[in-house]
C-alpha positions in Angstrom: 72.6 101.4 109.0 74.1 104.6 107.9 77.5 104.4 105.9 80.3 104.9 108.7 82.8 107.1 106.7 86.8 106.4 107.2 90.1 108.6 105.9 92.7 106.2 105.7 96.3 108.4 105.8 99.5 107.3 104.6 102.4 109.2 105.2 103.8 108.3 101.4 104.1 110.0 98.2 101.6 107.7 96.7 99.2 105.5 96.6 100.2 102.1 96.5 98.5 99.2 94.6 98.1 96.9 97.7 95.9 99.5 98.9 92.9 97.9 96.0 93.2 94.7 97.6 92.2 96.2 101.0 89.4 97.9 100.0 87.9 94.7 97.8 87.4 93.6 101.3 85.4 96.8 102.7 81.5 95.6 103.7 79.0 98.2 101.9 78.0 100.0 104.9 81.6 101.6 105.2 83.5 104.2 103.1 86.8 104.2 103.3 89.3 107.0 101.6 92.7 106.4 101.5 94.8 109.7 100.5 98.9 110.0 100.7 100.7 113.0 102.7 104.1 112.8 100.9 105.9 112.9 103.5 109.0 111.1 103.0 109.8 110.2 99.0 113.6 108.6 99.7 113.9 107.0 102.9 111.2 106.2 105.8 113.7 107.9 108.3 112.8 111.0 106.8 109.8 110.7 108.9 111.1 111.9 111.8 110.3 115.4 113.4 106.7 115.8 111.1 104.6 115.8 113.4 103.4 119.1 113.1 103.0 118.9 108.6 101.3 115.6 109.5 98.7 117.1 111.7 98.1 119.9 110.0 97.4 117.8 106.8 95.4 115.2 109.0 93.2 117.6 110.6 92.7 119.7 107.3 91.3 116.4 105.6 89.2 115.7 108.3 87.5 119.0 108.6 87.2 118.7 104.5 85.9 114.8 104.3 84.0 115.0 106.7 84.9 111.4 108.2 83.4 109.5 111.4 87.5 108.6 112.4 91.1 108.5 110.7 93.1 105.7 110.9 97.0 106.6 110.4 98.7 103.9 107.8 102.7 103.7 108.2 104.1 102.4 111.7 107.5 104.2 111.0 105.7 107.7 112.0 104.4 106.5 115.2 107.9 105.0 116.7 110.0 107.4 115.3 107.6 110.4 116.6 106.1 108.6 119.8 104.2 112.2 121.0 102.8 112.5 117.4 99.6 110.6 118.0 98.8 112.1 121.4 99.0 115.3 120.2 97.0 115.1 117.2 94.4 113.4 119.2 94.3 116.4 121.2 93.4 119.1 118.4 91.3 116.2 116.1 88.4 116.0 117.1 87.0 112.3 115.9 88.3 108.8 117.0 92.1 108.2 115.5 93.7 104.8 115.7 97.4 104.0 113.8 98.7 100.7 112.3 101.0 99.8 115.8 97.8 100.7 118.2 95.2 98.5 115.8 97.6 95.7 114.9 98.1 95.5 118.6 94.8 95.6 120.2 94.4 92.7 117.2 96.5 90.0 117.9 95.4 90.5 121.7 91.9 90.1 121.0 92.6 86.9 119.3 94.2 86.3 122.6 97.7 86.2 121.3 100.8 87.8 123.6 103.3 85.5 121.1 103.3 86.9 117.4 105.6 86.4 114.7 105.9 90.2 113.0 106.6 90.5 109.3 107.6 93.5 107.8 109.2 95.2 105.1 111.5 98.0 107.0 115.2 97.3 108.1 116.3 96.2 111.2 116.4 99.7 113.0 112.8 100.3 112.4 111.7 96.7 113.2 113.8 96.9 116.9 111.6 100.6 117.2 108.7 98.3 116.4 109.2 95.1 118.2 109.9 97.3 121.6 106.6 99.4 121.3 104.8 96.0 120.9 106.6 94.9 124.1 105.2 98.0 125.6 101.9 96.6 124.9 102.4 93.2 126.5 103.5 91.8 122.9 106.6 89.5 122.2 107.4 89.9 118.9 109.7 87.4 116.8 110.9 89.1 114.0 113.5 87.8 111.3 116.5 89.7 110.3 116.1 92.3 107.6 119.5 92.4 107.2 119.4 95.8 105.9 120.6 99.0 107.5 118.0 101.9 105.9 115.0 101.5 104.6 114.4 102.7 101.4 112.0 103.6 98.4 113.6 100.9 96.4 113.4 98.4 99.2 109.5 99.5 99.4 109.0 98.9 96.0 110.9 95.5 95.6 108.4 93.6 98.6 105.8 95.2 96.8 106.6 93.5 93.3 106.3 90.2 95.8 103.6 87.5 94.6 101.0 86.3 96.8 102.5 83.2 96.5 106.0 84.3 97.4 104.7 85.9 100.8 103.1 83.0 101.6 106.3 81.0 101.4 107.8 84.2 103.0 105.2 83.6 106.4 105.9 80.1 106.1 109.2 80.0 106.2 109.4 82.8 108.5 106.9 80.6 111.3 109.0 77.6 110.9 111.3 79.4 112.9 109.0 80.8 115.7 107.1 77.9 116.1 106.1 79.2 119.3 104.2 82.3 117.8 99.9 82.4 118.5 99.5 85.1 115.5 101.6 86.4 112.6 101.1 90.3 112.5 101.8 91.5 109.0 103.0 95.5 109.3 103.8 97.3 106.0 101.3 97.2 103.2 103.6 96.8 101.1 104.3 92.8 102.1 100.9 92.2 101.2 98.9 89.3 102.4 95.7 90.0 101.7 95.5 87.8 98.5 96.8 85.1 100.0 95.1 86.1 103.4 92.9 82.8 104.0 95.8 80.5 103.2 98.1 81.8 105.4 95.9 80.8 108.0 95.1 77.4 107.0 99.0 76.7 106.1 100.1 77.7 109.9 96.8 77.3 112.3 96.6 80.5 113.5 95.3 84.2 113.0 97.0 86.5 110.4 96.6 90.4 110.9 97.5 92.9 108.6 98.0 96.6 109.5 95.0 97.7 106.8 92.2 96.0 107.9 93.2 95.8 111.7 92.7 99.6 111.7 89.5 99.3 110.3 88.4 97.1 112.7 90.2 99.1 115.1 88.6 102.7 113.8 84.9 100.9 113.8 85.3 100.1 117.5 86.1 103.4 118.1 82.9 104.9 116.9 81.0 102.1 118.2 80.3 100.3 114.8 80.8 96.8 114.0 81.1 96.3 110.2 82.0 92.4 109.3 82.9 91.6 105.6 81.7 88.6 104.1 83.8 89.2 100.8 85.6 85.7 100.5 89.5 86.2 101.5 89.2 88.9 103.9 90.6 86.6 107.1 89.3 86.0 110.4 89.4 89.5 111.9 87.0 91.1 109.7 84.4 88.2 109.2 84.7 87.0 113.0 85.1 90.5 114.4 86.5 89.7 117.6 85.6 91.6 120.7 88.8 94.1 122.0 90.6 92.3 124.8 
């Protein structure tokens, strides 16, 4: 089949070096681009009220890659700027999905409505994130950041985390929602992906992460479905469950 091409949009400064274990997992019949707005350099708060720089960027890129969708990385621009995606939907032109709306239709198509969600914001963020999942029929346990902003320095430290220390982070973190049918990693920067597979052997059920739900999210939307056999990539991209 033809290569299905993907822009992949972060709202950051940079490109982060999570992103390379993402696209290791990619199948060859996809392209993915992942390019950073720069929109917020101190503090993900400062998010709030781009909409308009964000889809002027967005639909710029699009026009200029040429992509089949976009998939919109960072869940603090979506609940801190809830009519953001509905209007850039309405000037884009091509399928768009974001990190909340793909991690979402996820867990539910693994039949989950109970997830544990692990992230690397602060506790104002995750209460923005844990109601728009209860908006989509989600109960969301999620443990206390115990933070009050959320930083570039608090970014950077989960991001120094081994793949070995988030495992012991979702571990410990499930031991306390027992209850919980799907853990629902949001925030590349807590990176499971190297320790994807494991996750999900230590606790017996599914393990999304924001990156590759939207690209199994984005390929529904244009009617393409693109399962990787790379070893590690986790049940959602090598069972490629049907949305629920």
């Amino acid at each position: 089949m033809a290569t299905a091409r993907f822009g992949f949009l972060s709202a950051n400064f940079r490109r982060g070096p999570h992103y390379d274990d993402f696209l290791r997992l990619m199948p060859g019949e996809a392209d993915v681009e992942i390019i950073p707005l720069g929109l917020w350099r101190e503090s993900l708060y400062d998010l709030k009220g781009k909409t308009q720089e964000h889809i002027e960027r967005t639909t710029a890129l699009a026009a200029e890659h040429q992509w089949d969708a976009v998939a919109l990385m960072g869940a603090p621009m979506q609940v801190q700027n809830p009519e953001h995606i509905h209007a850039l939907r309405a000037v884009l032109g091509i399928p768009a999905t974001t990190a909340l709306e793909a991690g979402a239709a996820a867990v539910k198509a693994f039949g989950a409505s109970r997830i544990l969600l692990l992230t690397p914001f602060d506790d104002g963020l995750n209460a923005l994130l844990r109601d728009f999942l209860a908006a989509e029929g989600l109960d969301a346990a999620v443990p206390a950041a115990n933070r009050d902003d959320t930083r570039r320095e608090d970014v950077a430290s989960t991001e120094r985390m081994s793949a070995d220390e988030v495992r012991r982070l979702a571990s410990d973190a499930f031991a306390e929602a027992p209850d919980a049918e799907a853990v629902y990693f949001q925030g590349a920067p807590l990176n499971p992906l190297p320790a994807l597979e494991r996750i999900e052997a230590d606790l017996g059920v599914p393990v999304v992460a924001s990156n590759p739900a939207m690209f199994w999210h984005a390929a529904g939307l244009i009617g393409a479905r693109l399962p990787s056999d790379v070893p590690g990539c986790g049940r959602l991209l090598r069972e490629w469950p049907e949305p629920r």
